[in-house]
TORBALUM-872115 format. One line per 2 residues: for each residue z, x, y of N, C-alpha, C. Coordinates in nm, 2 decimals. Layout:
BEGIN
Z,X,Y,Z,X,Y,Z,X,Y ~ ...
This chain:
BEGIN
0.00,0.08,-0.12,0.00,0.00,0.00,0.00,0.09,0.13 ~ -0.08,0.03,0.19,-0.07,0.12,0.30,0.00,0.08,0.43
0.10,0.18,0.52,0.14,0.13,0.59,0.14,0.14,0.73 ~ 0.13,0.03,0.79,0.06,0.00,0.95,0.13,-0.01,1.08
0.16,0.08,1.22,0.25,0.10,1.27,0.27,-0.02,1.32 ~ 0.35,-0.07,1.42,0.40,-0.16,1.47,0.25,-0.21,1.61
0.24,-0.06,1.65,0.12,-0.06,1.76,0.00,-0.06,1.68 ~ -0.04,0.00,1.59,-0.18,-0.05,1.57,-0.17,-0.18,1.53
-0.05,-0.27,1.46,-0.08,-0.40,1.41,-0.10,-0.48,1.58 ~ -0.04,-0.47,1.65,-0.04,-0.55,1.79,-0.22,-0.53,1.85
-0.20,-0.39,1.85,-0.32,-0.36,1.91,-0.45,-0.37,1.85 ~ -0.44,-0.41,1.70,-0.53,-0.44,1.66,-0.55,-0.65,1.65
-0.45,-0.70,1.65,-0.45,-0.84,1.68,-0.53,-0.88,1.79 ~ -0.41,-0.81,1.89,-0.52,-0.81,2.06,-0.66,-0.83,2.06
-0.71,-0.75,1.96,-0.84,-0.67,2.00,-0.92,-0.80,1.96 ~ -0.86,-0.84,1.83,-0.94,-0.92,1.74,-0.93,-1.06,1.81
-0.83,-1.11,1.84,-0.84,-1.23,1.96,-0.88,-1.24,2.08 ~ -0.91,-1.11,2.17,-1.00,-1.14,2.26,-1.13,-1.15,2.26
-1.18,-1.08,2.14,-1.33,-1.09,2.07,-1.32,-1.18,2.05 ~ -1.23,-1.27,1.98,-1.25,-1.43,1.93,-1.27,-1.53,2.06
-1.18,-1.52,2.15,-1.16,-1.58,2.29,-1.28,-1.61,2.40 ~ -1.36,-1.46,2.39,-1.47,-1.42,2.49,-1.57,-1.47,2.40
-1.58,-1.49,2.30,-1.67,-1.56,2.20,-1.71,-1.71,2.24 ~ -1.61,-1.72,2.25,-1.63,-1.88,2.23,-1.64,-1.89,2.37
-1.62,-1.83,2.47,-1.64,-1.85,2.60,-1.80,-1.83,2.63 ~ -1.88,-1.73,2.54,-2.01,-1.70,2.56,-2.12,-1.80,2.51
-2.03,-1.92,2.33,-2.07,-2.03,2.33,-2.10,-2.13,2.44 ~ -1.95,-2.13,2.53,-1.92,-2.22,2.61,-2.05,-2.25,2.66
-2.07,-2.11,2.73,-2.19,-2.07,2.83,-2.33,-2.14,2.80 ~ -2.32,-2.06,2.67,-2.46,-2.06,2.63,-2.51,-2.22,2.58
-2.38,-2.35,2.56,-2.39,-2.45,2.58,-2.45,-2.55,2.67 ~ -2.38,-2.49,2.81,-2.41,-2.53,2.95,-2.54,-2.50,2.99
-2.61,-2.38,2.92,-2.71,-2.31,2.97,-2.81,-2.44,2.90 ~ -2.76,-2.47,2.76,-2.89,-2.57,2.65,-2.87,-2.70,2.75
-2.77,-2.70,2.75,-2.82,-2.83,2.82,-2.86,-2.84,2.99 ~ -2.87,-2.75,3.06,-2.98,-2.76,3.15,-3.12,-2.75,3.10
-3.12,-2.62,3.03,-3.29,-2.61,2.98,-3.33,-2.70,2.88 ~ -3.23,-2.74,2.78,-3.31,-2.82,2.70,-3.29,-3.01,2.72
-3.16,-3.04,2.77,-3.12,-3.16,2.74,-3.12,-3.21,2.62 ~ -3.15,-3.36,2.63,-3.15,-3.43,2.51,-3.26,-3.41,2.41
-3.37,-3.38,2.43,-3.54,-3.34,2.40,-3.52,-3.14,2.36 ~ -3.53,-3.17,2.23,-3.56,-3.03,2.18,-3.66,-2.97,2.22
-3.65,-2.87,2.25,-3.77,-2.82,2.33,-3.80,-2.62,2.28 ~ -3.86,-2.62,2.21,-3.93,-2.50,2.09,-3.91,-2.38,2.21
-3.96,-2.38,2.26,-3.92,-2.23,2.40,-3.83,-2.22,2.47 ~ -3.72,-2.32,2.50,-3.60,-2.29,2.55,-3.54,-2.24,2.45
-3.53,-2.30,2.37,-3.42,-2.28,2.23,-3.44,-2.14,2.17 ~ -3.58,-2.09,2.22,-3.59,-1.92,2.20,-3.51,-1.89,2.30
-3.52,-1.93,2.42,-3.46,-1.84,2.53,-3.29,-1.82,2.45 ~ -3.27,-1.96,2.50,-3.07,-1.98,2.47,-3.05,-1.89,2.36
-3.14,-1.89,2.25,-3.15,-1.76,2.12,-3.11,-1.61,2.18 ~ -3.19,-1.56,2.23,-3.24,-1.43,2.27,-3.11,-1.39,2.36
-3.05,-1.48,2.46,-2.93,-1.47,2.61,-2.83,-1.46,2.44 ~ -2.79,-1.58,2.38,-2.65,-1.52,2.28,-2.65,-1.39,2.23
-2.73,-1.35,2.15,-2.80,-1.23,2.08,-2.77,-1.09,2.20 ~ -2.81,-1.13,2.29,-2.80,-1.04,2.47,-2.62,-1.02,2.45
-2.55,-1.15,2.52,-2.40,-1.16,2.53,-2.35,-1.09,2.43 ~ -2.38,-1.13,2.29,-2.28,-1.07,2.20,-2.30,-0.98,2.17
-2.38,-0.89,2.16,-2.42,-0.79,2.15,-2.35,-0.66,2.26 ~ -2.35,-0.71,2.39,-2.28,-0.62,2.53,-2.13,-0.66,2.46
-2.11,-0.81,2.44,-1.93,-0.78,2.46,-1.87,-0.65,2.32 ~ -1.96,-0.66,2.16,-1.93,-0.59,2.12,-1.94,-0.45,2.15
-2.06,-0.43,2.22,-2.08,-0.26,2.29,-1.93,-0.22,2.35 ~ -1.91,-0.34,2.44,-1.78,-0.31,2.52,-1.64,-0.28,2.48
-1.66,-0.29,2.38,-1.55,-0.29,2.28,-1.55,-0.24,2.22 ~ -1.60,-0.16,2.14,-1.66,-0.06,2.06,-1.65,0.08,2.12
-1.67,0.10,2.25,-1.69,0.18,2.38,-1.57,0.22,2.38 ~ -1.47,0.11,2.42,-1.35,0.14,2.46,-1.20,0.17,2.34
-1.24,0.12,2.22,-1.17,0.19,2.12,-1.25,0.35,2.05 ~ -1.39,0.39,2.07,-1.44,0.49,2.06,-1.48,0.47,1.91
-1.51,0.35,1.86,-1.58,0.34,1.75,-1.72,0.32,1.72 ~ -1.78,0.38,1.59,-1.90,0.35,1.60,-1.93,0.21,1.52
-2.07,0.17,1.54,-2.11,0.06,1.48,-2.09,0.04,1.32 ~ -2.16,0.16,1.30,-2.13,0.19,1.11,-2.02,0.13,1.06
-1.90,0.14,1.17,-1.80,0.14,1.14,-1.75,-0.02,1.06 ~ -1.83,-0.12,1.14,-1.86,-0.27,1.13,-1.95,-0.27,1.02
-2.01,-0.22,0.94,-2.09,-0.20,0.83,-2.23,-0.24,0.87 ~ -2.21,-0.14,0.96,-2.41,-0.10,1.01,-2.45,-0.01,1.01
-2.58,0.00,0.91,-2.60,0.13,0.89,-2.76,0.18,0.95 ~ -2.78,0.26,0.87,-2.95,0.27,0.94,-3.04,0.15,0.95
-3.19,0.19,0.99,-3.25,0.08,1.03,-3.27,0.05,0.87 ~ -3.32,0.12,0.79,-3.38,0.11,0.65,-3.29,0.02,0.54
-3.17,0.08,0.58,-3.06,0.01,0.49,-3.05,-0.16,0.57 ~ -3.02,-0.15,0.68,-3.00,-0.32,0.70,-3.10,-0.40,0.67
-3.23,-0.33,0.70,-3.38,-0.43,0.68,-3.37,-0.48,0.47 ~ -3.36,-0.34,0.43,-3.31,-0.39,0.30,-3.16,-0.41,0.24
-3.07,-0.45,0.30,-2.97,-0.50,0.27,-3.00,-0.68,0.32 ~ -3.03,-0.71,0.42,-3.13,-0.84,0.51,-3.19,-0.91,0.40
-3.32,-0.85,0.33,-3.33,-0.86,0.24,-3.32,-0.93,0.11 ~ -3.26,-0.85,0.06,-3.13,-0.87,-0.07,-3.08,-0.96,-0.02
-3.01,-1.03,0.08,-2.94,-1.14,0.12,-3.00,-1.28,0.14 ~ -3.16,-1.24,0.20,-3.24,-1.31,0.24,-3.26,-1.37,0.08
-3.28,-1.30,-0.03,-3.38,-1.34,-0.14,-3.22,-1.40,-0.22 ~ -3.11,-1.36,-0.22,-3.02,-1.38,-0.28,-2.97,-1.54,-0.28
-3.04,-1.58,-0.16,-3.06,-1.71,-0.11,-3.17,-1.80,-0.14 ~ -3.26,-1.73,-0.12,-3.38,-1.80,-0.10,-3.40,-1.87,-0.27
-3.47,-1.74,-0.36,-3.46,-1.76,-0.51,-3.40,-1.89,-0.57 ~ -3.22,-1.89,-0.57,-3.17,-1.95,-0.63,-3.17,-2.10,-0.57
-3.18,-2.08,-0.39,-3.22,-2.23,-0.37,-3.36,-2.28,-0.41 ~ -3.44,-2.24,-0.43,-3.59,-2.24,-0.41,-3.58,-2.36,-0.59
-3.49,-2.30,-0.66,-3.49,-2.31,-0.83,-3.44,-2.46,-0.79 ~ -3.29,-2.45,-0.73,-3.19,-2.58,-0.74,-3.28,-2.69,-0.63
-3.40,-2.64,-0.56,-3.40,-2.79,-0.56,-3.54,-2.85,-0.58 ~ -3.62,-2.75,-0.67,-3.71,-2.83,-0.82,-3.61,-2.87,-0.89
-3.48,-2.84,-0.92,-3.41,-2.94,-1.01,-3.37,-3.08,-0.92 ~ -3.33,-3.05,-0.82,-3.31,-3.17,-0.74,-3.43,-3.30,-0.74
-3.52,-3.23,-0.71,-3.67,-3.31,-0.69,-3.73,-3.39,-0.88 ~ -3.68,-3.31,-0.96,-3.70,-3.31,-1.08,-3.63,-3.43,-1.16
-3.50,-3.43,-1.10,-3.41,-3.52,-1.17,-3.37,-3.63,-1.08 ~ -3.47,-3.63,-0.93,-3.48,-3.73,-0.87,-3.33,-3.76,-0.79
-3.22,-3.62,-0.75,-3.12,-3.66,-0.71,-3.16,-3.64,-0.53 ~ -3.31,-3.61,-0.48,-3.34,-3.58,-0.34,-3.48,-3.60,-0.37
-3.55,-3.65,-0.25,-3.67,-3.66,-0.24,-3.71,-3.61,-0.10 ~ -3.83,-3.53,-0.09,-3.88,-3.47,0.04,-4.00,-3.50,0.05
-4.03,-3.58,0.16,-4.20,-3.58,0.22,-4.26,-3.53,0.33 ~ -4.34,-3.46,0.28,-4.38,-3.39,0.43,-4.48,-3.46,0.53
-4.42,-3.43,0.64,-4.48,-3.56,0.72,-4.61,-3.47,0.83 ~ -4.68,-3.33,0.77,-4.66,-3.27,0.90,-4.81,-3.17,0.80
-4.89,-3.11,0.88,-5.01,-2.98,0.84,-4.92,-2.93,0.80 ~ -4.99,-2.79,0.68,-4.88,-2.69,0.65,-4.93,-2.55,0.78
-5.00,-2.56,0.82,-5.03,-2.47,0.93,-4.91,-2.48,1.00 ~ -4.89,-2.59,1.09,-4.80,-2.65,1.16,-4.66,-2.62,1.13
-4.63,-2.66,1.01,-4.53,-2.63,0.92,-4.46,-2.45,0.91 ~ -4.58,-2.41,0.88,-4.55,-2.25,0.87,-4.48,-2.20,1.03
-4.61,-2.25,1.09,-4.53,-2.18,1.28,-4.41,-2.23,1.27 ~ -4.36,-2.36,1.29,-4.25,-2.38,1.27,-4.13,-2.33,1.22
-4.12,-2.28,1.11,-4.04,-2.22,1.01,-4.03,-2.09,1.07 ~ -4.16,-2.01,1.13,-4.13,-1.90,1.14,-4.05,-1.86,1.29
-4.07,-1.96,1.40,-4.03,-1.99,1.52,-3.87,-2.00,1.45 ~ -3.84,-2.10,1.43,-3.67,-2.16,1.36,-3.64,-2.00,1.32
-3.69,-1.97,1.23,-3.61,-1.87,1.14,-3.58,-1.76,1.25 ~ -3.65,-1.74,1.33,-3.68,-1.59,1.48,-3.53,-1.63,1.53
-3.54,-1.80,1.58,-3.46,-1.83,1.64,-3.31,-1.86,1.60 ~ -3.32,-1.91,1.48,-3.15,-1.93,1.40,-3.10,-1.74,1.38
-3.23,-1.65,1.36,-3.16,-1.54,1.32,-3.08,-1.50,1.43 ~ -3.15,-1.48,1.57,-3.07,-1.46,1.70,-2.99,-1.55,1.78
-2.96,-1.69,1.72,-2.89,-1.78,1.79,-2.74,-1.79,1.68 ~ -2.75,-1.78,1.56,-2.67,-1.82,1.46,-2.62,-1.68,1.41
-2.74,-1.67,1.33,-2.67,-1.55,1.21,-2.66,-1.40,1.21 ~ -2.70,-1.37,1.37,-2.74,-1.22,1.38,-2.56,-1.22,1.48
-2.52,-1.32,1.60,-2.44,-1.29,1.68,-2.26,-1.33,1.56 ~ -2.28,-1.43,1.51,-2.21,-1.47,1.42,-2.17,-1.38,1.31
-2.21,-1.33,1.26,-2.23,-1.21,1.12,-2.15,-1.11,1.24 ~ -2.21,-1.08,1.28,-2.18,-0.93,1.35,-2.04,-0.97,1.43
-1.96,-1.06,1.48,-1.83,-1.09,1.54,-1.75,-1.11,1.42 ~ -1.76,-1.21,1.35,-1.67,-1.21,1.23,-1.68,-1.13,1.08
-1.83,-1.14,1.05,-1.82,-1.05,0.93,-1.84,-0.89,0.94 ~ -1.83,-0.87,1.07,-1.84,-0.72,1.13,-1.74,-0.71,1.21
-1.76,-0.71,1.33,-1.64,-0.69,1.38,-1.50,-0.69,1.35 ~ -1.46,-0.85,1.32,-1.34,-0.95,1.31,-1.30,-0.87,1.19
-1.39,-0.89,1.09,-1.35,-0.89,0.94,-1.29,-0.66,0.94 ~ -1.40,-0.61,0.99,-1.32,-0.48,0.97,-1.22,-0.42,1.01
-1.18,-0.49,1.13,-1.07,-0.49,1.23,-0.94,-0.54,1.15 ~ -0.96,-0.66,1.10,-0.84,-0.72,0.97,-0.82,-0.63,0.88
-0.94,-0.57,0.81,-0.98,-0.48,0.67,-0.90,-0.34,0.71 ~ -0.84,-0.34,0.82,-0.79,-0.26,0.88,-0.67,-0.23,0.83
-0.56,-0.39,0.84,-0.44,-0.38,0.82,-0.43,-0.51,0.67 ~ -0.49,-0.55,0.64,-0.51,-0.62,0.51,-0.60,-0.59,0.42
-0.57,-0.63,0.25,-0.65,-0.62,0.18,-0.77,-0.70,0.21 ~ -0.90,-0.68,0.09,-1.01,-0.74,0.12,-0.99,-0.89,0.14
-0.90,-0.93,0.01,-0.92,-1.04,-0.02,-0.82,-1.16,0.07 ~ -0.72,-1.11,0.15,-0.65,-1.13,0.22,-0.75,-1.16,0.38
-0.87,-1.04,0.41,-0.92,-1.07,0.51,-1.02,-1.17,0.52 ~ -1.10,-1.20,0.40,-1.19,-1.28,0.40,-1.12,-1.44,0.40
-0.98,-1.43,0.41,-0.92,-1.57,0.41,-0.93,-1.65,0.57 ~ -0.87,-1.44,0.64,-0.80,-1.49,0.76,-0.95,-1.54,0.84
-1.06,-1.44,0.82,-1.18,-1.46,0.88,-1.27,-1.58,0.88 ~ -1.22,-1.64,0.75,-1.23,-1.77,0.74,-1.20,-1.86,0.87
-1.04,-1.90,0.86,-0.97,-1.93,0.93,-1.02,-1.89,1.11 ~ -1.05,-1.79,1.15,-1.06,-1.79,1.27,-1.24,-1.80,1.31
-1.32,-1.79,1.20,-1.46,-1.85,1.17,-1.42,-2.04,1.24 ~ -1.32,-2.10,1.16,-1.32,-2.25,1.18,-1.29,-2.24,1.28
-1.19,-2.15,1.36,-1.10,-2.18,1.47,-1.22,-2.21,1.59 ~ -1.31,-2.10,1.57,-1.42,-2.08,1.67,-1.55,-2.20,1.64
-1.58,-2.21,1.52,-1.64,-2.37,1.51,-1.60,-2.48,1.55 ~ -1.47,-2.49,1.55,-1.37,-2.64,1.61,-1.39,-2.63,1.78
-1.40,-2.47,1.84,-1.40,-2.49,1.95,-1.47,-2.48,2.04 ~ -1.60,-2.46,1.98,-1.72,-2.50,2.05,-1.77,-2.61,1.98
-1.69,-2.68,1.92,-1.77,-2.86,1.90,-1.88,-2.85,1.79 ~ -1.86,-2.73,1.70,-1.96,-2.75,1.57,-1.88,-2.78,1.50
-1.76,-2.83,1.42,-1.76,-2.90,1.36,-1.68,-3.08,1.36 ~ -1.76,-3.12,1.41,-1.80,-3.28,1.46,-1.82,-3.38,1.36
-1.82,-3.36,1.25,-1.77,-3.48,1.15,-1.70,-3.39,0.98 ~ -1.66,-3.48,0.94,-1.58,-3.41,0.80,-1.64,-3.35,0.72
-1.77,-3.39,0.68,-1.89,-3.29,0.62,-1.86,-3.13,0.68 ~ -1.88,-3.13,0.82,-1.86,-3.00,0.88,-1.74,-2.93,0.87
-1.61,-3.02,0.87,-1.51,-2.95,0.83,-1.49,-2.90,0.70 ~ -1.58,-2.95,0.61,-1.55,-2.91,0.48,-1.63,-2.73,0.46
-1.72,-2.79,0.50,-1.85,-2.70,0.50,-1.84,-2.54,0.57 ~ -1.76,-2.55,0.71,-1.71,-2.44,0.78,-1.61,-2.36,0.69
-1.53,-2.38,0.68,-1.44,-2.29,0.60,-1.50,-2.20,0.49 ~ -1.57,-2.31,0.39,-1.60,-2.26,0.28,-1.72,-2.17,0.29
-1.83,-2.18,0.36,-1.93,-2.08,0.41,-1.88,-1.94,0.49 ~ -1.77,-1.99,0.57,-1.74,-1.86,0.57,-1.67,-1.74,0.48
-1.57,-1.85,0.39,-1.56,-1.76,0.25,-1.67,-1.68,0.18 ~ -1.75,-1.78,0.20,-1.88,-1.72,0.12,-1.98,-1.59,0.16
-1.98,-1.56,0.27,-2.01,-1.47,0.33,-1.89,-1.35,0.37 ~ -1.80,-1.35,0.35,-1.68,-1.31,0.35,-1.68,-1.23,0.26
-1.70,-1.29,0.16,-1.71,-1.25,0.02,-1.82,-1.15,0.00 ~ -1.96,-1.15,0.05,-2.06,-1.10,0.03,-2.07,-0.95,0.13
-2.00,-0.98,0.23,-1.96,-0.88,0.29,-1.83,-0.80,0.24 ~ -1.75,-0.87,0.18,-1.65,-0.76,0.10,-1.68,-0.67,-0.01
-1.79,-0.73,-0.08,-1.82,-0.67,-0.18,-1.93,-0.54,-0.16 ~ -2.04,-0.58,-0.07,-2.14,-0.47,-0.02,-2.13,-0.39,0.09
-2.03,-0.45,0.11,-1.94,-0.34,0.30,-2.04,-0.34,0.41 ~ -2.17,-0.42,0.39,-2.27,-0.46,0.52,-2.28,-0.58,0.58
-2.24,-0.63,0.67,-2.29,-0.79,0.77,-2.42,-0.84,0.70 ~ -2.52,-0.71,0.71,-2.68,-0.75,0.69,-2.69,-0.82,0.57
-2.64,-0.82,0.45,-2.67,-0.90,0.32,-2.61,-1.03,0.39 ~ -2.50,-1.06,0.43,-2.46,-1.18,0.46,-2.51,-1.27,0.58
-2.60,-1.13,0.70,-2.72,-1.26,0.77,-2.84,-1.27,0.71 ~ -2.88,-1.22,0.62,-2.96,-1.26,0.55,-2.99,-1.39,0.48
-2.86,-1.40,0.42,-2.81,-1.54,0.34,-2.80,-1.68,0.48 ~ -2.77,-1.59,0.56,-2.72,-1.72,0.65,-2.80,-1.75,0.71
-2.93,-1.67,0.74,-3.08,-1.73,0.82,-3.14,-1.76,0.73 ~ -3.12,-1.77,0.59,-3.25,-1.84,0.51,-3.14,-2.00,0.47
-3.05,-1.99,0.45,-2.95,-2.11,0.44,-2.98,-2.23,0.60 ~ -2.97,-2.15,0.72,-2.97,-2.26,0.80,-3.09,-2.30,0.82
-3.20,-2.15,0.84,-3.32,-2.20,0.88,-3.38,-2.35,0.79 ~ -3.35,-2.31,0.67,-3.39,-2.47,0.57,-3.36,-2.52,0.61
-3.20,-2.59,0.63,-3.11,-2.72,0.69,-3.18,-2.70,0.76 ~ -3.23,-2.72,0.92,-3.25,-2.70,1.03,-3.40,-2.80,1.00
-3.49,-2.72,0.91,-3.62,-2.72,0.96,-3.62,-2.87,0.88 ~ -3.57,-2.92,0.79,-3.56,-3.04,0.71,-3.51,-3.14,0.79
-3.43,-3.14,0.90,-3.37,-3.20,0.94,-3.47,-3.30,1.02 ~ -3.41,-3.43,1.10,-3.47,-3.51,1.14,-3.54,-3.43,1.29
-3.48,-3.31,1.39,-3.56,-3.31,1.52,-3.67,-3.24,1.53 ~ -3.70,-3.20,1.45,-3.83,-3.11,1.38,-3.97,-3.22,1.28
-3.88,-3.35,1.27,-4.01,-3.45,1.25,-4.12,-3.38,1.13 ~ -4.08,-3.33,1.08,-4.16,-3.21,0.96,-4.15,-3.32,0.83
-4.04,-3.36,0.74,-3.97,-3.38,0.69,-3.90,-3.57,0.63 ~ -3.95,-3.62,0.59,-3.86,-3.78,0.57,-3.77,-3.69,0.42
-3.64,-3.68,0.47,-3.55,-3.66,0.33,-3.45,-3.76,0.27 ~ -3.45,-3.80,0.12,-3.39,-3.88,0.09,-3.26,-3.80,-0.01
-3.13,-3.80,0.00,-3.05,-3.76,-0.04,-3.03,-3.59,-0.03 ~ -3.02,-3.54,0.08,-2.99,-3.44,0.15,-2.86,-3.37,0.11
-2.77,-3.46,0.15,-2.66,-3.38,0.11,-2.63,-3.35,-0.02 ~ -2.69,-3.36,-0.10,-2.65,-3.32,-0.27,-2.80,-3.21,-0.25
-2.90,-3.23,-0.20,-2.99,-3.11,-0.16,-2.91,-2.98,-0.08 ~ -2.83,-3.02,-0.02,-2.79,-2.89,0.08,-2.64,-2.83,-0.04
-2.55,-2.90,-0.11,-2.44,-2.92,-0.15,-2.55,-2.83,-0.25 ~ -2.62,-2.88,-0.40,-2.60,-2.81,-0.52,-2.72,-2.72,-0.51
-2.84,-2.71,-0.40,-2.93,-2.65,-0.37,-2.92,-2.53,-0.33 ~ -2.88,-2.55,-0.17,-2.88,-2.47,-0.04,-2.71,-2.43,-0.05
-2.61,-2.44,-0.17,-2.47,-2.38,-0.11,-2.43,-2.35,-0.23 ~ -2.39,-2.41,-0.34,-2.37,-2.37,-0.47,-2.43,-2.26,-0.59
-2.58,-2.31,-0.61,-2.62,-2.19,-0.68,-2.64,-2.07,-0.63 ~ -2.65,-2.08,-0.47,-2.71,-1.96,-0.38,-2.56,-1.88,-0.41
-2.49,-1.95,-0.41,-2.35,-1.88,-0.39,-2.29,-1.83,-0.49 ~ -2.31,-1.88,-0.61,-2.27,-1.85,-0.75,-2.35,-1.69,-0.78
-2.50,-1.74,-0.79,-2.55,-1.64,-0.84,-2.56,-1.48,-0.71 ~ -2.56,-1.49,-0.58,-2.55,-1.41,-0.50,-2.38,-1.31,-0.51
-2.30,-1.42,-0.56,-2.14,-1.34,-0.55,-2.17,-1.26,-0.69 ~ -2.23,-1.28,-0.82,-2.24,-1.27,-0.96,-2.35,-1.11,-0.94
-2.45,-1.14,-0.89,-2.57,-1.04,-0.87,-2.51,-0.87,-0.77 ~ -2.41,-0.92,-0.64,-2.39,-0.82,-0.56,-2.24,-0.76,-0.64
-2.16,-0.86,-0.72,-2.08,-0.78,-0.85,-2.10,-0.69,-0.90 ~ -2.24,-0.74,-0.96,-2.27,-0.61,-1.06,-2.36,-0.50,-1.00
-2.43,-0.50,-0.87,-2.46,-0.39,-0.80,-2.33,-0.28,-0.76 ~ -2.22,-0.35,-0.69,-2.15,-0.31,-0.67,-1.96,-0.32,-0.74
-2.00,-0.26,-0.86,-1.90,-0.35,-0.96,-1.74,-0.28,-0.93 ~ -1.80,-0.14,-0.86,-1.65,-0.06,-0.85,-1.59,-0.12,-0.72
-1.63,-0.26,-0.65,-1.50,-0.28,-0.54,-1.40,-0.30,-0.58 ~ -1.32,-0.27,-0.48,-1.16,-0.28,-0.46,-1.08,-0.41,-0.40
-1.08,-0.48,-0.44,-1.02,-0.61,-0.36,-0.92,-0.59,-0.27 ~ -0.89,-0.47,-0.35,-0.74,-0.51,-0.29,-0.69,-0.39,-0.17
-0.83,-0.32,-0.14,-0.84,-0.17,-0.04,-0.83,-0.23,0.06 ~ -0.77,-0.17,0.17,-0.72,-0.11,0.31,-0.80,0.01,0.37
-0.85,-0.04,0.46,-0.95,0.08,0.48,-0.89,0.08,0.67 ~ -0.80,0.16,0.67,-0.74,0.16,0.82,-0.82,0.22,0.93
-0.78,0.17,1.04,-0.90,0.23,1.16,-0.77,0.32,1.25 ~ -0.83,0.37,1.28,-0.76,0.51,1.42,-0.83,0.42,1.56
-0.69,0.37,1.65,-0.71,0.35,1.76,-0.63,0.44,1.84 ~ -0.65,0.44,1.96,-0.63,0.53,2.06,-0.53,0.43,2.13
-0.39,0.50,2.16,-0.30,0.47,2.30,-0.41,0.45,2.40
């Protein structure tokens, strides 16, 4: 066990709550901003912009922070350009695959039905717009605060399995308070996704497998959904539930196991802060 002084535990709390704080203040923002440029009417080129400004924000407040304890990025489990594009990847496909399977069974056994209402031309830009945009609006600023930041800062003074709880936990905190999670579905759904990625980053020590999972996970939800008019879907939620969250999840925790079978659940990996 390892043991943690009185000041790095303070100063590492500090650190982790004002990241959490300025976070959700940069949501706030970037709220206020959607709804000047977009309002009620989705609108395909704002929603790049408000993308691109979070992606901007979180990225400086981590620099700033990073700066001032004298740490490097790696440190958050970023590595070269080669390793994240294929760790990205591996996350991307660790998703993709096993949903791709679960919902020809879905469509197969008649528990979801999907009609496309739309060209596949049309279709494709779309998907590829959503995906540009969920990666820099969702899973690129998100990943990198909690499953990078947050989570190594915890991993700091807790075991793995201990951190992926708390990160959980302050994942919801920050959902609840920027108004994503707005009905029970959501409350159920927040917690547990962030376990899940929690998890994927505990076991490979990089953010990048776990935004990989999380831009091929929403971009679907997203692009299926009703404001994209692509799509008439009949039983969805048992499509997103045994499709898009359960096998993806199963076989992704099972596959990055056995790549990486010597983790330590229960390692402490302490950081050196500076008085």
């Amino acid at each position: 066990m390892v043991k943690v002084s009185p000041f790095i535990l303070r100063s590492i709390w500090l650190r982790i709550l004002v990241v959490l704080a300025l976070s959700i203040v940069i949501w706030w923002f970037i709220a206020y901003l959607n709804g000047l440029l977009i309002g009620e009417e989705y609108s395909r080129a704002s929603h790049f912009i408000i993308a691109v400004m979070t992606t901007i924000l979180t990225m400086f407040l981590l620099q700033t922070t990073l700066k001032i304890d004298k740490i490097q990025w790696k440190h958050l489990g970023h590595r070269t350009f080669k390793k994240n594009i294929s760790s990205f990847s591996l996350g991307f496909s660790l998703w993709l695959i096993p949903a791709a399977m679960g919902t020809i069974i879905c469509l197969v056994l008649g528990w979801s039905e999907i009609i496309l209402n739309t060209t596949i031309n049309n279709l494709l830009f779309s998907i590829l717009i959503l995906f540009i945009t969920v990666f820099l609006i969702e899973a690129l600023p998100e990943e990198f605060i909690f499953r990078g930041y947050i989570y190594r800062y915890l991993n700091g003074v807790f075991p793995h399995w201990v951190t992926i709880l708390l990160q959980s936990l302050m994942f919801s905190l920050f959902a609840f308070s920027i108004g994503a999670m707005y009905s029970v579905e959501q409350l159920q759904f927040t917690p547990g996704f962030a376990i899940i990625l929690g998890v994927f980053r505990s076991i490979s020590g990089t953010m990048w497998i776990s935004i990989g999972f999380h831009v091929g996970m929403m971009t679907a939800t997203q692009i299926l959904g009703p404001v994209h008019g692509h799509f008439e879907v009949n039983g969805m939620m048992t499509l997103q539930f045994f499709a898009f969250i359960l096998l993806p999840s199963i076989v992704g925790a099972t596959v990055l196991s056995f790549i990486y079978h010597n983790h330590n659940w229960g390692k402490i990996e302490p950081l050196e802060l500076h008085k």
